[in-house]
C-alpha positions, 0 to 999 in steps of 0.5 A: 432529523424530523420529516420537516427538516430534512425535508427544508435541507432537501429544498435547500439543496436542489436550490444550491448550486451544484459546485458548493454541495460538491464542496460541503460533500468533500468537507464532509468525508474529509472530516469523517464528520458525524453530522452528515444531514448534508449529505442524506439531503445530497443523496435525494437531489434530483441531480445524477451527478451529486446523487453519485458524489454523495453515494461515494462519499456514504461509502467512504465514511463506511458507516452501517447506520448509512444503509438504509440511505444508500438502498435506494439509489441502487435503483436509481434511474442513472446506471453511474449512481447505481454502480456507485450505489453497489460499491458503497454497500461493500464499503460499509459491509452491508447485507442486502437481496443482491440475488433479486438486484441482480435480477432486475439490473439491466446493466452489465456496468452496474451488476459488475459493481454488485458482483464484485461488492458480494465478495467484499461483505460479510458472506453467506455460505452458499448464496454468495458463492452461487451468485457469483458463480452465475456471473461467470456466464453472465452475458456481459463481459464486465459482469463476468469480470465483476464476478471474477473480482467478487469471487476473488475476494470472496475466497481470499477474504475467508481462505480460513473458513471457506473453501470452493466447492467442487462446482464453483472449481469446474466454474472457473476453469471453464471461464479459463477457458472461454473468456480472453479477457486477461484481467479476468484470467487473472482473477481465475488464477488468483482464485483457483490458486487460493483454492490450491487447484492443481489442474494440469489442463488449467497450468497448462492453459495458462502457461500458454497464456500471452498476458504474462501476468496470467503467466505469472501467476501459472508459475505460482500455482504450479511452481512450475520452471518455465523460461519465458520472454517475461522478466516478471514471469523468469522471476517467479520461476527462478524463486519457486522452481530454481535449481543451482545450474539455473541460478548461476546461468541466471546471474548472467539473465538481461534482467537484473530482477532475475539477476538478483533472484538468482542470486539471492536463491543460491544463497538460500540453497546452498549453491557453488560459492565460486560463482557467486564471488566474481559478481561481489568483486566485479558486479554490474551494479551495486545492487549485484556486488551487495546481494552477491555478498549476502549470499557469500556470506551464507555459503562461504563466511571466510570468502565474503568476510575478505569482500566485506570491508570493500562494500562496507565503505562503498559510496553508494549508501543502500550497498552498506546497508546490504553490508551490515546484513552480510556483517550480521550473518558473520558476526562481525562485530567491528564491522557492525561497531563501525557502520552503526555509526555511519552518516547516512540514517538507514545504514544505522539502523540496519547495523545496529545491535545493541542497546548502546547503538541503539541509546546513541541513535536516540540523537537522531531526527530520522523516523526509521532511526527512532522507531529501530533504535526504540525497539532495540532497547527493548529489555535491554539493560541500557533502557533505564539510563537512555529515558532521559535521551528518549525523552528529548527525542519523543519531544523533539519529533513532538516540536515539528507537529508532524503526524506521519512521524507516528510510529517512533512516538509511539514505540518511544512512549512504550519504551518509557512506559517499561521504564518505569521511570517516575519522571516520564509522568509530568512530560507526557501530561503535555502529550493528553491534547497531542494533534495525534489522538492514538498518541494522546491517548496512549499517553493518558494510558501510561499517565494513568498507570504511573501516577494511580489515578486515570487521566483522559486525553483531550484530544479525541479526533484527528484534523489535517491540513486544510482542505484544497481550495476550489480553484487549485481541484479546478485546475487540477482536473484533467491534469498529468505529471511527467516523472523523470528518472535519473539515467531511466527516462521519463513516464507520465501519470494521469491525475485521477483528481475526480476519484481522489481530489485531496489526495491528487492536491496533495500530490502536486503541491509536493511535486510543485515545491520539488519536495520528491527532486532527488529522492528516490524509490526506495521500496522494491518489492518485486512483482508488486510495487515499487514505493517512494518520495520518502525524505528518509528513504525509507517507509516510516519518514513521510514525504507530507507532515500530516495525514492523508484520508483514505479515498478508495471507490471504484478504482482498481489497483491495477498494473501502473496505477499509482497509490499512497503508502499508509500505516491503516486506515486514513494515515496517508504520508504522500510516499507514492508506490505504482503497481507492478502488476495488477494488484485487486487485493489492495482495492478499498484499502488504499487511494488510487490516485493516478495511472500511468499512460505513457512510459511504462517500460521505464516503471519497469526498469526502476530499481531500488535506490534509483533516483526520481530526478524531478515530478512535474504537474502540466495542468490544463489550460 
């Protein structure tokens, strides 16, 4: 753009009013667009607010060439915008003088922003390291926070080639010792933990902690047993430090996460079968029975093959898949044969083990299905006579228009590649201006191969949904939604609708139509997340039918923060997940796009298989 332009486009600008230059930035970053004069002329507005607006979205684009327009809002007069300023510069892995920023920033905010961006660029030995070093004693307690995060990220980003050196490993046990800020104990932790410090004083600090999270992570870097009022923290030492005296005292633990901890490390270690077969006969819950069957089969085969037709026809679905993997541990052949053909999707798939379970489930519309029965026929003699099958499923996952369904597509469309079949070439013409460019332009790839002669996808970027109106990000400002769980209770979310506005409106419609009543979380993963709102309950069925952008910023994946599942960069699918701990390495990759404020003791009781009875939006009025 000439001088004159831009200079046209920046009156223009300051002429407009501020909600439609809002609206043109959201247009912008959600179309990932090319043409971005609107925004450099937003980022000279005199006005704080749009300058911040568009420095984030400069930042979510993460484009290099945005560099030079980004620099000199990190001196611009509102300490918000310079923060901004400094994330935007990690999002686009930009080198700079961070040193001489640092120096002249006043703010505390702001140099906690630069710190924690050091960390995330492309490091220089020795510079970036000592830098941030320095912030541990920095005099504002979010700047010495800032720098923990950065050195965090720092060392966790390049375990493989950098490695602390003995002055910054005496830096951060200090800063262990002088700061009572949790979060940052923890970042310490991680930290000295990556480095693979084993100081007795530092554990013993840190054992001693009261955030169990701090705790938690003591145990890790120790493997240390301890035995702590903290479900979480009794977890991580019945997995790292269990024995099997303390596992089978551990079946008995109030929690049922450390139940099952204990129960799945005596299955691994080779403890006393005994005690393991009353729980599959007479467990609490269907989660104990099926774990405890896992386990037996490991340790006594002939004990859990008289259990397994109990559990492989038991109500409860997720029990039978826990079922199929007690079956393959004994090699139960009928009994696979038997729960490869069950009703319920994922009972299928995880039973299944031969190509002909896997050419029968190609009649299936449930994505998890799909991409397992795919796979499975891998090399398998049954490949060639199931094209005709893999066809009629590629093309009736194609028919729906869903872009979340992605990855059966794709696993389908290798699968007919290594066919060979030449009658695959004429339907995979219709997929070159496919919705989705990854697929188009895997099926010009496979086009090309068969018939000799190179063919191009016409389809070369993906478009949604629509973006949201004005109106319906207007009413969602300020909003919460209550979460009810059945036989759990309830908790509540606040909406983080100015840092992630498409992905907030996402959200709330499918909770508006009832989309998530009924579902549940089927993702467990402990001391992590717990994922769900799949219609497929499992991680490959989306609960939208298109693709979320990505809207990471400033947000942190903190403990109760909520995020969206993805499969990479910008493939959203609206499965929610809420962070069991605080979880800084899944910061700039995944949208933050909530936070819980009440009822978190509820989170923590939730379970896989429970059930989310119903999502309610309460706007503001």
């Amino acid at each position: 753009m000439t001088r004159p332009a831009a200079w046209l486009l920046f009156v223009l600008l300051v002429q407009a009013p501020a909600a439609s230059i809002e609206r043109r930035l959201l247009e912008i970053e959600d179309a990932r667009a090319e043409d971005v004069s609107a925004l450099l002329g937003a980022l000279n507005s005199p006005d704080p607010l749009i300058q911040r607006l568009a420095v984030r979205t400069a930042g979510r684009l993460e484009r290099g060439a945005l560099k030079d327009a980004v620099v000199p809002l990190l001196r611009a007069t509102d300490p918000l915008v310079r923060a901004e300023a400094a994330n935007a510069m990690g999002q686009i892995r930009a080198a700079f003088d961070y040193d001489a920023l640092l120096r002249d920033e006043p703010s505390g905010d702001v140099r906690a922003a630069i710190f924690a961006t050091i960390g995330r660029i492309d490091p220089v030995p020795g510079v970036s390291e000592r830098l941030l070093v320095g912030g541990l004693t920095d005099a504002s307690v979010p700047a010495r926070l800032g720098a923990a995060m950065g050195l965090e990220s720092y060392f966790r980003l390049n375990a493989r080639s950098l490695k602390p050196a003995p002055e910054t490993v005496a830096a951060l046990r200090q800063a262990m010792r002088d700061n009572t800020a949790a979060l940052l104990r923890e970042l310490v932790m991680l930290t000295l933990n990556v480095a693979g410090d084993k100081d007795p004083a530092t554990f013993a600090l840190a054992l001693a902690d009261p955030d169990p999270q701090v705790r938690r992570l003591a145990v890790l870097g120790s493997r240390q047993w301890v035995d702590d009022p903290s479900p979480m923290v009794r977890y991580e030492a019945m997995r790292l430090a269990g024995t099997c005296d303390r596992a089978i005292r551990g079946f008995a633990d109030p929690s049922e996460l450390v139940a099952l901890a204990a129960i799945d490390f005596a299955g691994r270690n080779a403890c006393a079968a005994t005690a393991l077969d009353p729980l599959v006969r007479a467990g609490k819950t269907w989660r104990i029975r099926s774990r405890a069957l896992v386990s037996l089969a490991r340790l006594a085969p002939e004990s859990a093959r008289a259990h397994l037709p109990l559990l492989a026809a038991d109500p409860v679905w997720q029990a039978r898949t826990y079922a199929a993997t007690a079956a393959k541990l004994l090699k139960d052949a009928p009994a696979l044969a038997t729960l490869a053909k069950d009703p319920q999707p994922n009972v299928m798939a995880a039973a299944m083990t031969t190509g002909a379970d896997a050419a029968r489930a190609l009649a299936s519309d449930h994505a998890g299905l799909l991409e397992a029965a795919a796979r499975l026929l891998k090399g398998t003699p049954e490949l060639q006579a199931a094209v005709p099958q893999m066809l009629a499923a590629l093309q009736r996952l194609t028919r729906t228009g869903r872009a979340t369904v992605r990855d059966p597509r794709v696993q389908l469309l290798e699968r007919l590649r290594e066919s060979g079949a030449p009658a695959i070439v004429e339907p995979l013409r219709g997929l070159l201006a496919d919705r989705d460019p990854l697929v188009a332009a895997l099926a010009a790839e496979i086009v090309s191969q068969k018939t000799g002669i190179v063919v191009a996808a016409t389809t070369k970027v993906y478009v949604g949904e629509p973006l949201p109106s004005e109106q319906t990000l207007r009413e969602l400002r300020g909003a919460t939604a209550r979460v009810t769980m059945a036989g759990l209770g309830a908790f509540t979310i606040e909406l983080l609708t100015e840092d992630a506005p498409v992905t907030v409106a996402a959200f709330a419609a499918l909770a508006d139509r009832g989309q998530f009543n009924g579902l549940t979380f089927h993702r467990f993963a402990a001391n992590f997340v717990i994922q769900g709102g799949s219609p497929g309950a499992d991680e490959l069925d989306g609960a939208t039918s298109q693709f979320l952008r990505d809207e990471v910023g400033m947000a942190s994946h903190l403990r109760g923060t909520l995020g969206i599942s993805t499969r990479g960069h910008d493939t959203g699918d609206g499965q929610i997940f809420v962070n069991l701990v605080d979880n800084v390495r899944l910061d700039h990759q995944y949208t933050v796009f909530a936070r819980v404020i009440t009822g978190m003791d509820v989170v923590d009781r939730v379970l896989e298989g429970d059930v989310i009875t119903s999502i309610t939006i309460q706007r503001r009025r």
